[in-house]
C-alpha positions as CSV (number, residue, x, y, z in Angstrom):
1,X,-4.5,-24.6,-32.9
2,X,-5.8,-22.6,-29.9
3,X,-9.4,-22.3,-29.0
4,X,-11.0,-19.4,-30.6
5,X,-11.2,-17.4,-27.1
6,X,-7.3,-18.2,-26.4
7,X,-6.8,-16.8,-29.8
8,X,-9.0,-13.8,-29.8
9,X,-6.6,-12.9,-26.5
10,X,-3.6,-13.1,-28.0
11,X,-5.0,-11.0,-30.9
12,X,-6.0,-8.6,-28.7
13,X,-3.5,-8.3,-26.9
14,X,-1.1,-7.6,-30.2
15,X,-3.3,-4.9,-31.1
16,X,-2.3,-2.9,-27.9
17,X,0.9,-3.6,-28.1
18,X,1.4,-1.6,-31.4
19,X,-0.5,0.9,-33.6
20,X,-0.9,-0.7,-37.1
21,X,-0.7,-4.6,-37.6
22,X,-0.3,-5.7,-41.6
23,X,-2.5,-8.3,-41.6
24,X,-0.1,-11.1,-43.3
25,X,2.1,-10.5,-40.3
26,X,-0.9,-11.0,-37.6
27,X,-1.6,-14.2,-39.2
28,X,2.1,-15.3,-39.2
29,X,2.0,-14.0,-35.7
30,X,-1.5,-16.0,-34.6
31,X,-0.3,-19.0,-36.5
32,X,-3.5,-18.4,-38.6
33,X,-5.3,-17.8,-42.2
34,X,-5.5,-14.3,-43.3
35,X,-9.6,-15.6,-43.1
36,X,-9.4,-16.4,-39.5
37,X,-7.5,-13.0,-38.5
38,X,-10.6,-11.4,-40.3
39,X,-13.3,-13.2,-38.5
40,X,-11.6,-13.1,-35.0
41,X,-11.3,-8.9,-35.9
42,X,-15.1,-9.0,-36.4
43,X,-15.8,-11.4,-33.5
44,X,-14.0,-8.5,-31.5
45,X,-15.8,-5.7,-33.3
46,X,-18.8,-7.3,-32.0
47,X,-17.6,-7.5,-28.4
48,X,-16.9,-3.7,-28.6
49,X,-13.6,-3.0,-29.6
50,X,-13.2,-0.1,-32.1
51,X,-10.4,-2.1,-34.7
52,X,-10.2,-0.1,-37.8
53,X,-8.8,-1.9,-41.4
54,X,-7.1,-0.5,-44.1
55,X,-7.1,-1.8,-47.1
56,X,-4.3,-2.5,-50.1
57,X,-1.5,-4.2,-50.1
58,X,-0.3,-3.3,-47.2
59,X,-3.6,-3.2,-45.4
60,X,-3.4,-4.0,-42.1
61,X,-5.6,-3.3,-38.9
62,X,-5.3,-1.0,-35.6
63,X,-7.5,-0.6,-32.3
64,X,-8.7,2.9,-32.3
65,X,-10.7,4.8,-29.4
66,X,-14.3,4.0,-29.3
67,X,-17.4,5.6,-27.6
68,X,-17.7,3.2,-25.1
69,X,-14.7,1.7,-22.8
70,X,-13.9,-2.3,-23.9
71,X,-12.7,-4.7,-21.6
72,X,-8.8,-4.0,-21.8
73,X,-5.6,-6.6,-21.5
74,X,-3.3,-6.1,-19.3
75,X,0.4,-8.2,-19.3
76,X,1.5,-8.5,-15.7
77,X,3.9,-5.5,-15.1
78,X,1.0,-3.3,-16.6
79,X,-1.5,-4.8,-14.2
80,X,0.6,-4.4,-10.6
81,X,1.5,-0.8,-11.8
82,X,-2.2,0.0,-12.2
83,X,-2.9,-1.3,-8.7
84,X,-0.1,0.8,-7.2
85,X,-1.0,4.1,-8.7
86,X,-4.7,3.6,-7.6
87,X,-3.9,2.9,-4.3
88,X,-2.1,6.4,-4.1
89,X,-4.3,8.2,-5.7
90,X,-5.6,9.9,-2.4
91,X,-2.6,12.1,-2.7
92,X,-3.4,13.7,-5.9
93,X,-5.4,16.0,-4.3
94,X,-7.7,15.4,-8.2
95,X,-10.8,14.6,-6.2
96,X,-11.2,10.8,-7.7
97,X,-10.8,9.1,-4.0
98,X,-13.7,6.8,-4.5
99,X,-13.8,6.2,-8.4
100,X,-10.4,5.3,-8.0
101,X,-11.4,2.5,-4.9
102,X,-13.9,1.2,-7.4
103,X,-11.3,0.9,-10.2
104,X,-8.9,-1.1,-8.2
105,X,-11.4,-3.3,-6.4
106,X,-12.4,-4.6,-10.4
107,X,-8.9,-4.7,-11.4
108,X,-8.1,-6.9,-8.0
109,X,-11.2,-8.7,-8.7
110,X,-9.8,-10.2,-12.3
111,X,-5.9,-10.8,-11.7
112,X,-4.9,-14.0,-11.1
113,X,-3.9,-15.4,-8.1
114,X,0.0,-14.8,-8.4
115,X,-0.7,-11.0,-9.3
116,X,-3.0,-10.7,-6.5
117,X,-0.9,-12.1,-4.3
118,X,1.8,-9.4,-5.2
119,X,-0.6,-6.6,-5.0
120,X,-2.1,-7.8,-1.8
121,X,1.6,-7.5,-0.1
122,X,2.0,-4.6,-1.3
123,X,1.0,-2.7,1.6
124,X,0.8,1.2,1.0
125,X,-0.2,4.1,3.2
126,X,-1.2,6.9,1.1
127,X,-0.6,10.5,3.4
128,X,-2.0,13.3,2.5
129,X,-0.8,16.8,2.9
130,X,-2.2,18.4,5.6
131,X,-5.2,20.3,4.3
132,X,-5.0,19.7,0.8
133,X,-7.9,20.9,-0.9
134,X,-9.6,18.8,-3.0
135,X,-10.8,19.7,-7.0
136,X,-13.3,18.8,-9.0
137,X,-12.1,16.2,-11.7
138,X,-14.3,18.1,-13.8
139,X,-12.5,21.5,-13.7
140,X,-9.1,19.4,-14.1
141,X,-10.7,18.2,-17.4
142,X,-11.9,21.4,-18.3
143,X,-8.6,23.1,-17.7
144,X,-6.5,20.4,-19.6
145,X,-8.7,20.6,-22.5
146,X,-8.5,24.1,-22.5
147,X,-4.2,24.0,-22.4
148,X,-4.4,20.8,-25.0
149,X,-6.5,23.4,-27.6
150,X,-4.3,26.5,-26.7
151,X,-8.0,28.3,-26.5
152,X,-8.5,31.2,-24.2
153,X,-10.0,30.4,-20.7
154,X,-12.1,32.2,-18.9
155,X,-13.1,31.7,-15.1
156,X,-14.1,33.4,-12.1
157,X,-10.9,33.2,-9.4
158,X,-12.8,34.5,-5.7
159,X,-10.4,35.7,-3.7
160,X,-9.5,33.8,-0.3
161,X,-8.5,35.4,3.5
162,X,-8.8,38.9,2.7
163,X,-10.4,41.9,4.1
164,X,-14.6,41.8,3.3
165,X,-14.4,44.5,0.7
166,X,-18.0,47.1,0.9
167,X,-20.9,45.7,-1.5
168,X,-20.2,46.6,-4.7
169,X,-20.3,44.7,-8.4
170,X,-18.8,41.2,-8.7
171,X,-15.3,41.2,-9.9
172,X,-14.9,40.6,-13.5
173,X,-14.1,36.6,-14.8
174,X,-10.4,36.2,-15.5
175,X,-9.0,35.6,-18.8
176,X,-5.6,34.0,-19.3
177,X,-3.6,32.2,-22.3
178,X,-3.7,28.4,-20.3
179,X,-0.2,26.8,-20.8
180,X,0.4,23.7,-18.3
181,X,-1.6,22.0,-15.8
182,X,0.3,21.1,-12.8
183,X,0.1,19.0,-9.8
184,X,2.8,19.9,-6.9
185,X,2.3,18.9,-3.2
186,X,-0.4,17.2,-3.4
187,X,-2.4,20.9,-5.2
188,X,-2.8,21.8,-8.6
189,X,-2.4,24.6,-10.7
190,X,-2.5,26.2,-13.2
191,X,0.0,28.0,-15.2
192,X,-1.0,30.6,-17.4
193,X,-0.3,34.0,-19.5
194,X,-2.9,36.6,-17.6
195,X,-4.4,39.0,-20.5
196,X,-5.4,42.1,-18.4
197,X,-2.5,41.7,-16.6
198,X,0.1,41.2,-18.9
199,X,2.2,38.8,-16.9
200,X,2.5,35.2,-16.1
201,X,0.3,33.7,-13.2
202,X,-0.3,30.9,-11.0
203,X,-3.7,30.0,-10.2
204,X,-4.6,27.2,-7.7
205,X,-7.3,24.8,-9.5
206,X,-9.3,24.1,-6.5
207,X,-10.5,28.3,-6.9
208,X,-10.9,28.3,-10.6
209,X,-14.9,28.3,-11.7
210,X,-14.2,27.7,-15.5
211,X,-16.8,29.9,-18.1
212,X,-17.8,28.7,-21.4
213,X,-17.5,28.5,-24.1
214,X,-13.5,29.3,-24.5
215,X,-12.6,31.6,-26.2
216,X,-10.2,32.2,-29.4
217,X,-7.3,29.9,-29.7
218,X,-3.5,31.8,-29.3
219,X,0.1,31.0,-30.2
220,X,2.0,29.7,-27.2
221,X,4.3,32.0,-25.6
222,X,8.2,30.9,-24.9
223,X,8.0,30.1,-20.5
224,X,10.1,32.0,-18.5
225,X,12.6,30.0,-16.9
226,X,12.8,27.3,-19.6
227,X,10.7,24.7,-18.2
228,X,7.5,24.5,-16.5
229,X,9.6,22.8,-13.5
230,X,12.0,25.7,-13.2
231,X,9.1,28.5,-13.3
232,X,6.7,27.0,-11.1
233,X,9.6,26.1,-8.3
234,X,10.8,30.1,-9.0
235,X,7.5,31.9,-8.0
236,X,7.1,29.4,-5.1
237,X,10.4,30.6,-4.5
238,X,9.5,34.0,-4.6
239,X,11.4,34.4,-7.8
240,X,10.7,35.2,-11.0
241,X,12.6,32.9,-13.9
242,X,15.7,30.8,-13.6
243,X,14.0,28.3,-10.8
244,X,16.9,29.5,-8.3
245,X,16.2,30.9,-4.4
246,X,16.3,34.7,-5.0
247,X,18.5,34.8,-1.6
248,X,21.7,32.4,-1.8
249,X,24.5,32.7,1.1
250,X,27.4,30.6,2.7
251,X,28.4,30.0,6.0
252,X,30.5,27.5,8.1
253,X,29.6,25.9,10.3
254,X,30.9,23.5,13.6
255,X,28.8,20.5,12.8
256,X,30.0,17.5,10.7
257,X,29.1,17.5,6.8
258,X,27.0,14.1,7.4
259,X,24.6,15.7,10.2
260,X,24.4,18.8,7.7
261,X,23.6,17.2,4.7
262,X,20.6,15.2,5.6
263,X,18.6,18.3,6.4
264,X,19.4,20.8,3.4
265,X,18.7,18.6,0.3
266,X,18.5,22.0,-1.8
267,X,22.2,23.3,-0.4
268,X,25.5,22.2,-0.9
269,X,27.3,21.1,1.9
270,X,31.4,20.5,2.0
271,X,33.6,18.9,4.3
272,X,36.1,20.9,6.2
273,X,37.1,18.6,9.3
274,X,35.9,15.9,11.2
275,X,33.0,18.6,12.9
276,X,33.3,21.6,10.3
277,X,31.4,21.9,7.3
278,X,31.0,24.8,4.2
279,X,27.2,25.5,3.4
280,X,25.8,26.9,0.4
281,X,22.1,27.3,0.7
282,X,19.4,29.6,-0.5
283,X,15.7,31.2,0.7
284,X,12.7,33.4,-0.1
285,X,14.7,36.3,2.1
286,X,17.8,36.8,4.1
287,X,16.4,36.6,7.3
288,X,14.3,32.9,6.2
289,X,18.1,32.1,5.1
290,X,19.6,33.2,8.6
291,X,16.9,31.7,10.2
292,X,17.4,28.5,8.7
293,X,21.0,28.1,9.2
294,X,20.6,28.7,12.9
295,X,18.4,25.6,13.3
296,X,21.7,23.9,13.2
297,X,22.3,24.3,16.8
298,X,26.3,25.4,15.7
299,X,28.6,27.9,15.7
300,X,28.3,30.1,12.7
301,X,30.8,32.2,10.4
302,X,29.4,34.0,7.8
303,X,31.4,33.7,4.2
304,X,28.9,36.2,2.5
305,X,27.2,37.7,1.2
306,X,27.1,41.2,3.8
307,X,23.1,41.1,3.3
308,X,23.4,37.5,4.7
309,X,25.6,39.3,7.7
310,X,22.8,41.7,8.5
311,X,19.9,39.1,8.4
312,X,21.7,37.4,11.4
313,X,22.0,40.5,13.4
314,X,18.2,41.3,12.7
315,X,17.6,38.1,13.7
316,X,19.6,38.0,16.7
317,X,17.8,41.3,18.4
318,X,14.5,40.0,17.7
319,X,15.6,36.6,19.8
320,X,17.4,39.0,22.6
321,X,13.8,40.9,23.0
322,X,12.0,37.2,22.6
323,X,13.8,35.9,25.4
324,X,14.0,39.0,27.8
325,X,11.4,39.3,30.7
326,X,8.2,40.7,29.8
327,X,8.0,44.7,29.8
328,X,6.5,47.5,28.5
329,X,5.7,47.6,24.7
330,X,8.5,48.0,22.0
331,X,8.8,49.3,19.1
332,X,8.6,46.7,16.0
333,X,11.9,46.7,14.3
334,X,11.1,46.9,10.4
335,X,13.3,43.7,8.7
336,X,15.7,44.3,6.5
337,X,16.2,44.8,3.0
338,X,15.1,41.6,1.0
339,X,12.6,39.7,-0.5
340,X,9.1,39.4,1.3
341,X,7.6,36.2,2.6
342,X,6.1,34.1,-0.7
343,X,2.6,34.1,-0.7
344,X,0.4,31.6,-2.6
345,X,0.7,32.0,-6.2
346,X,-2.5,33.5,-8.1
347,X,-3.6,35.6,-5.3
């Protein structure tokens, strides 16, 4: 038989493993008396672990959540995954740098050696975004709480780089029907029905001051776009539901598909010849969409659309001008019909 605190491992350990142990089948399991699965369950009780029993005939036991964080068991997989994931937890932009240093200085602290040892060669550099700003693990609580209750959320939203308005009152809190939390980039946001708006928003979570208390709890509305994924890439996008660039145009170009390809992971690129390729790519506007193509370095044709056509000659007289001698001012030619530049979502 195995030493009470080899035992009171392995029991342990099956308790995570599952939600509800019959107790027959954890003394099969330990190799044990019913008795001896009871008084290891207490022994554990005592160390701080929250196990619940039911009783009957089919009583059995199960590790609930307690007020106080146990020691916890970790099988080896479990254990190197944790390490990983805290040592790129920089680029979560969640503001848990240092807690998350702490947490994976214990963990390292307790593996043994052959887990160490895979950790340890596990070299990772963890980069940032440029200027990523960081938030408040508190207001990522307060927002996910808010989306897991489906309760009204109220916050004051300061606006950022725009004109210094004249001295007047404070603008009022916002109030918005919280639907997903998100993390993209290295930011977070939050994705939400606005009520005095009428309209769905994107708020960046490193601006949002959350009020309390919440406020009544609502039925969730159906997401444009189907999924979070597709409407949060469509506004970045500069688009408004099916996820999809709201510019899309196709070209050819002299370059070979392989060159291409590498560089337009969101077009589709086709082979015409050993250096000619078809592209099918999209933007925020026509002349973003010209304006990438022509990083190429190739000779173009345009396949379509005409707005596509238009966005190149635009393009091509600003260039002219850019590259003439210097000389008195000229008039700004207005750009052409199309989607503006994307701003920041929740401005």
């Amino acid at each position: 038989m195995p030493t009470t605190s080899a035992r009171l491992l392995a029991l342990l350990s099956l308790l995570q493993a599952r939600r509800d142990w019959p107790g027959p089948l954890l003394a099969e399991r330990l190799a044990v008396s019913p008795r001896t699965v009871r008084r290891d369950v207490d022994r554990l009780r005592d160390l701080g672990y929250p196990i619940a029993a039911t009783r009957g005939p089919d009583g059995g036991y199960r590790l609930d959540a307690g007020t106080r964080l146990p020691p916890l068991l970790f099988d080896d997989d479990q254990a190197v995954a944790l390490a990983v994931a805290l040592r790129t937890a920089t680029t979560t932009g969640a503001g848990i740098e240092e807690a998350a240093a702490r947490a994976l200085h214990t963990v390292r602290q307790v593996m043994p050696a052959r887990l160490r040892h895979r950790v340890d060669t596990l070299t990772v550099s963890a980069v940032e975004p440029p200027a990523t700003p960081r938030v408040d693990s508190g207001v990522l609580v307060a927002l996910s709480a808010a989306v897991h209750a489906r309760e009204v959320l109220r916050f004051d939203y300061p606006a950022e780089a725009r004109p210094r308005r004249e001295p007047g009152p404070p603008a009022p809190p916002r109030r918005v029907e919280p639907h997903h939390l998100v993390a993209r980039h290295g930011r977070w946001y939050l994705v939400a029905w606005d009520l005095d708006r009428d309209d769905w928003r994107v708020f960046r979570a490193d601006r949002i001051a959350p009020r309390v208390p919440t406020g009544p709890r609502f039925a969730p509305r159906e997401l444009p776009g189907g999924t979070v994924a597709d409407f949060v890439t469509s506004r970045f996008r500069g688009a408004d539901g099916t996820g999809d660039w709201p510019c899309r145009g196709q070209v050819i170009l002299d370059r070979p598909a392989a060159e291409v390809s590498v560089f337009t992971p969101d077009g589709v690129v086709e082979e015409l010849g050993p250096h000619r390729c078809r592209l099918t790519l999209g933007s925020w506007s026509w002349p973003g969409l010209a304006a990438a193509i022509g990083r190429f370095d190739a000779d173009i044709e345009v396949v379509g659309p005409p707005e596509l056509r238009t966005a190149f000659g635009h393009l091509a007289r600003r260039y002219a001008r850019a590259a003439a001698e210097p000389g008195p001012p000229r008039r700004v030619e207005a750009s052409p019909p199309g989607h503006p530049a994307p701003g920041v979502p929740g401005q």
